[in-house]
ZAZA-230233 format. One record per atom (N, C-alpha, C, O): residue in three letters; x, y, z. Coordinates in steps of 0.02 Angstrom, whole numbers, padded with zeros to 5 digits, always signed. Example, Ala and Ser with C-alpha at 12.3 -4.5 7.8 and 13.67 -1.06 7.14 Angstrom:
ZAZA-230233
ALA+00660-00284+00390/ALA+00615-00225+00390/ALA+00660-00165+00390/ALA+00712-00166+00423/SER+00642-00112+00354/SER+00684-00053+00357/SER+00645+00002+00394/SER+00670+00057+00402/
end
This chain:
ZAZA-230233
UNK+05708+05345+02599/UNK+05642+05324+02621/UNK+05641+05253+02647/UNK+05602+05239+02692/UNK+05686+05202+02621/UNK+05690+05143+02655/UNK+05702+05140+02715/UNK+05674+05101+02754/UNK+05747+05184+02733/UNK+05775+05178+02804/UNK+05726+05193+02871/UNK+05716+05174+02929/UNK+05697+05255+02808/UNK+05613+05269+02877/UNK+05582+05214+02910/UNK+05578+05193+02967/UNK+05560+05197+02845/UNK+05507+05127+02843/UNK+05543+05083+02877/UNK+05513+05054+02922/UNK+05606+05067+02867/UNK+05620+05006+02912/UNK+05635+05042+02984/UNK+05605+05012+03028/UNK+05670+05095+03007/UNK+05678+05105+03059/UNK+05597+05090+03096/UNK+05598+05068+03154/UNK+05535+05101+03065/UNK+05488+05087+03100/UNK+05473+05038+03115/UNK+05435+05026+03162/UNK+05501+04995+03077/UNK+05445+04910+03071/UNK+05509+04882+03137/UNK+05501+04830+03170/UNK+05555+04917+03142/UNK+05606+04901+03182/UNK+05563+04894+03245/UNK+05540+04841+03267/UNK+05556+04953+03269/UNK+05501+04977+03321/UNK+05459+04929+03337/UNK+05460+04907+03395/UNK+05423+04907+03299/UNK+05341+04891+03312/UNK+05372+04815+03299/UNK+05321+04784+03281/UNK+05421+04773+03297/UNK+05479+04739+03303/UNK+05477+04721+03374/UNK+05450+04678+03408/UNK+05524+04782+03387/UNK+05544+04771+03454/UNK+05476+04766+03512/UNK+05473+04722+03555/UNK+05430+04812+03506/UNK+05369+04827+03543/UNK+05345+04736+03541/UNK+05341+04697+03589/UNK+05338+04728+03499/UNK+05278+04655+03483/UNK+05339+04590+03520/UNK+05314+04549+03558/UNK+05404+04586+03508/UNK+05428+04548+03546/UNK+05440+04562+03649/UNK+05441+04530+03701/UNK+05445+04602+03634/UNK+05430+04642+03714/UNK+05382+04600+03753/UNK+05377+04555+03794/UNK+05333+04659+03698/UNK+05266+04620+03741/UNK+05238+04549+03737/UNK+05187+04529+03764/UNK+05284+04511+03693/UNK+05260+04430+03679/UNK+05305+04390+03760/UNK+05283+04345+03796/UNK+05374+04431+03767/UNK+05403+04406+03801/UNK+05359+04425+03888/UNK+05343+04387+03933/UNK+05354+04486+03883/UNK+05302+04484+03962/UNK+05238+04447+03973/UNK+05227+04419+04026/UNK+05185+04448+03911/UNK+05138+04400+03903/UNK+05167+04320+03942/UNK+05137+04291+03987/UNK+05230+04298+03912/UNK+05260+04224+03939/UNK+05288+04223+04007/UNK+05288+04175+04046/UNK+05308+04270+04016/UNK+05340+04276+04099/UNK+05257+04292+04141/UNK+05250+04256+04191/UNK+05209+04330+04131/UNK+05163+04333+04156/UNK+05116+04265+04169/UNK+05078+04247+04214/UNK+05131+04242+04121/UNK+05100+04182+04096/UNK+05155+04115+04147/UNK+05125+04071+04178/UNK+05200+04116+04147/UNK+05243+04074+04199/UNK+05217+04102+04261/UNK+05204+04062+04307/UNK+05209+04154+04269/UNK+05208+04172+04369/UNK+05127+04140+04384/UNK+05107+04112+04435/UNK+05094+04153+04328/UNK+05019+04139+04338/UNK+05007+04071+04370/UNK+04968+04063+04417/UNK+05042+04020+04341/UNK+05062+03935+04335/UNK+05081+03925+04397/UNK+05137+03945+04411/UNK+05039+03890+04451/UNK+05053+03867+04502/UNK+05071+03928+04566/UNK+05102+03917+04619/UNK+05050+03976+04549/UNK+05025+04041+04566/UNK+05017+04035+04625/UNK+05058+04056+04666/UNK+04950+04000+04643/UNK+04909+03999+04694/UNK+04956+03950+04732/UNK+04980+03979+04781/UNK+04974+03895+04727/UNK+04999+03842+04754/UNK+05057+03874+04786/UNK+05071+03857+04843/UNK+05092+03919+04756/UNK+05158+03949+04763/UNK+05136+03998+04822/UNK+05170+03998+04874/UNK+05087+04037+04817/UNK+05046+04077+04872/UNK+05042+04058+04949/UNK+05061+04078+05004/UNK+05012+04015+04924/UNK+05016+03964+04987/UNK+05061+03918+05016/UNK+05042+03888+05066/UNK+05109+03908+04997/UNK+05173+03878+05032/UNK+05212+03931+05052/UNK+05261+03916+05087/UNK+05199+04019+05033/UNK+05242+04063+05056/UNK+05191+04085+05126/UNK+05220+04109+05175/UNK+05140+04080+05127/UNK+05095+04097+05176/UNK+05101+04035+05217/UNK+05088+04045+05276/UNK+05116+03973+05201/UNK+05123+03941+05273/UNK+05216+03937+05298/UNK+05234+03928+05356/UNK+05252+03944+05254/UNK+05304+03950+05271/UNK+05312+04034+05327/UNK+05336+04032+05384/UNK+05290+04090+05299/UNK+05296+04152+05346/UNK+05237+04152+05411/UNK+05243+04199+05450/UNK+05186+04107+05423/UNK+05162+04083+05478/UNK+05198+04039+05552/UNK+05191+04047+05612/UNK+05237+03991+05513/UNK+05284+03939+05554/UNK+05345+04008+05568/UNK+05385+03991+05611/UNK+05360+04088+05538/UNK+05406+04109+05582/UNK+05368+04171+05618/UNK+05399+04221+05636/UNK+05288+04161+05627/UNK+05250+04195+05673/UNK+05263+04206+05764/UNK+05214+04175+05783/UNK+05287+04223+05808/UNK+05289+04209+05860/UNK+05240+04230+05892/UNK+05240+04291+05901/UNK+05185+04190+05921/UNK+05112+04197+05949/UNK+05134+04208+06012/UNK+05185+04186+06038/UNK+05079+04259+06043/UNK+05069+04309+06098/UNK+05042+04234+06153/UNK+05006+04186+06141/UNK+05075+04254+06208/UNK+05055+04208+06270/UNK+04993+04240+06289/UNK+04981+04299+06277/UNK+04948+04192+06326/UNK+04893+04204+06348/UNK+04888+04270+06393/UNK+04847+04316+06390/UNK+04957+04257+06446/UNK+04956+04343+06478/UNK+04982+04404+06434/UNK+04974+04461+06457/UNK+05009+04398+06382/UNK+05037+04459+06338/UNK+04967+04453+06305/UNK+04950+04473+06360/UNK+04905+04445+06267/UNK+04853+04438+06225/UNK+04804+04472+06303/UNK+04775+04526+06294/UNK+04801+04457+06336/UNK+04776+04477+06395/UNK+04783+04555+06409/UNK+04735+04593+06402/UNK+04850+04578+06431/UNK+04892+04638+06425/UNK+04868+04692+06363/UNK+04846+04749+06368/UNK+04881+04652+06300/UNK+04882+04708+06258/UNK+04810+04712+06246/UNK+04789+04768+06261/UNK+04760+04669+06221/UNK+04683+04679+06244/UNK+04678+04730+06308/UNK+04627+04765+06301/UNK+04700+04741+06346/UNK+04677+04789+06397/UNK+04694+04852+06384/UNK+04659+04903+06390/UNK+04748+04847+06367/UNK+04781+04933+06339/UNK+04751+04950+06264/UNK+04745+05008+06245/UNK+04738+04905+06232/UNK+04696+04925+06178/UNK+04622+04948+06204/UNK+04601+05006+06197/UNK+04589+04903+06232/UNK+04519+04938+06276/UNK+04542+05035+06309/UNK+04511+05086+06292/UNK+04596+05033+06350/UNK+04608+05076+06380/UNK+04607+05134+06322/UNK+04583+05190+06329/UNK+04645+05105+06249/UNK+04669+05179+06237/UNK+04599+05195+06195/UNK+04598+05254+06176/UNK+04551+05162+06179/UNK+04482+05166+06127/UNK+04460+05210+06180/UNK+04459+05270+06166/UNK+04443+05192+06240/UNK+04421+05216+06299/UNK+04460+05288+06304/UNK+04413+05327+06316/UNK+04498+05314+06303/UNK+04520+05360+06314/UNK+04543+05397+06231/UNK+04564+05455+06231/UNK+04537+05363+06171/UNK+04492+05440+06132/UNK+04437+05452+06122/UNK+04422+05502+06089/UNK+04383+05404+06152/UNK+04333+05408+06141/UNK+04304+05460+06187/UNK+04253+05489+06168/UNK+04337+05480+06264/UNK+04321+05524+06287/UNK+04363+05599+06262/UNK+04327+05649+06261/UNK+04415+05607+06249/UNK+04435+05641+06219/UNK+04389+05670+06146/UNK+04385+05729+06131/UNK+04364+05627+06117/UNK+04327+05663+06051/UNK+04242+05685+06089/UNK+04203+05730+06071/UNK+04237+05655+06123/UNK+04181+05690+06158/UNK+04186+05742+06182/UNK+04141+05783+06174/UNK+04245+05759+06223/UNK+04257+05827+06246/UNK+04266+05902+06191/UNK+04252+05962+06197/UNK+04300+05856+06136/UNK+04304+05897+06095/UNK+04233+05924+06058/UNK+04226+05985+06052/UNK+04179+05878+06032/UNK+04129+05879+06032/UNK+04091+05930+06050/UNK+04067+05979+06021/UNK+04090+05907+06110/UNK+04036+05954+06170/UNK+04059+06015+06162/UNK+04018+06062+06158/UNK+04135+06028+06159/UNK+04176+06114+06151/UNK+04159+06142+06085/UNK+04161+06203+06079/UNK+04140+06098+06026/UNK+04138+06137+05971/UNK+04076+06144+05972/UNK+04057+06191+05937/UNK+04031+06112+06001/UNK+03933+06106+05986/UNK+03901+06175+06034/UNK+03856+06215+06020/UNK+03937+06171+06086/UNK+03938+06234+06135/UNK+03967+06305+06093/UNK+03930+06354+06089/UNK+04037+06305+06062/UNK+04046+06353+06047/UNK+03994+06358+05966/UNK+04000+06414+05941/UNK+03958+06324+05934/UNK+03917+06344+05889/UNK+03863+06380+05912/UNK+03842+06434+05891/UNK+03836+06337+05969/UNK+03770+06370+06008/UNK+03786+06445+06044/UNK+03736+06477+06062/UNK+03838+06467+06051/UNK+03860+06529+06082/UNK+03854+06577+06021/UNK+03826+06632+06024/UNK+03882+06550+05967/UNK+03877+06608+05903/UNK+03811+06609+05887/UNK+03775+06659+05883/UNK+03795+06540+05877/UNK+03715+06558+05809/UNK+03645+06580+05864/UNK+03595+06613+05848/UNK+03660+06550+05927/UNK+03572+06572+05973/UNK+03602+06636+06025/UNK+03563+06664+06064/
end
């Protein structure tokens, strides 16, 4: 019967140091966290390579183009399914 009992307290041992040890590592990342946040966000900005005025130009247009062209596309589809309802139900 000793061995039960201790194999448990073993357990709840190991569990309580576990979780004391992630509590402290959680507790380190937390610490200067934000500060740390933000020197990785301006460091991966400075290796951003920004769009030239004619490439921002370019892709603005083909983005217009392609909104523009599902937007007529879902209309067509639209009109085909609203038509084929009105053919069944009137």
């Amino acid at each position: 019967m000793a061995k039960a009992s201790k194999g448990k307290d073993t357990g709840t041992t190991k569990q309580t140091a576990r979780q004391r040890a992630m509590a402290v590592s959680s507790q380190k990342r937390k610490r200067g966290s934000l500060k740390e946040y933000f020197k990785g966000v301006k460091l991966e900005m400075k290796k951003v390579v920004w769009p030239t005025k004619k490439e921002l130009g370019s892709f603005t247009a083909i983005v217009l183009a392609t909104c523009a062209a599902f937007a007529i596309v879902f209309w067509a589809v639209d009109s085909g399914v609203l038509a084929a309802i009105r053919a069944v139900c009137f």
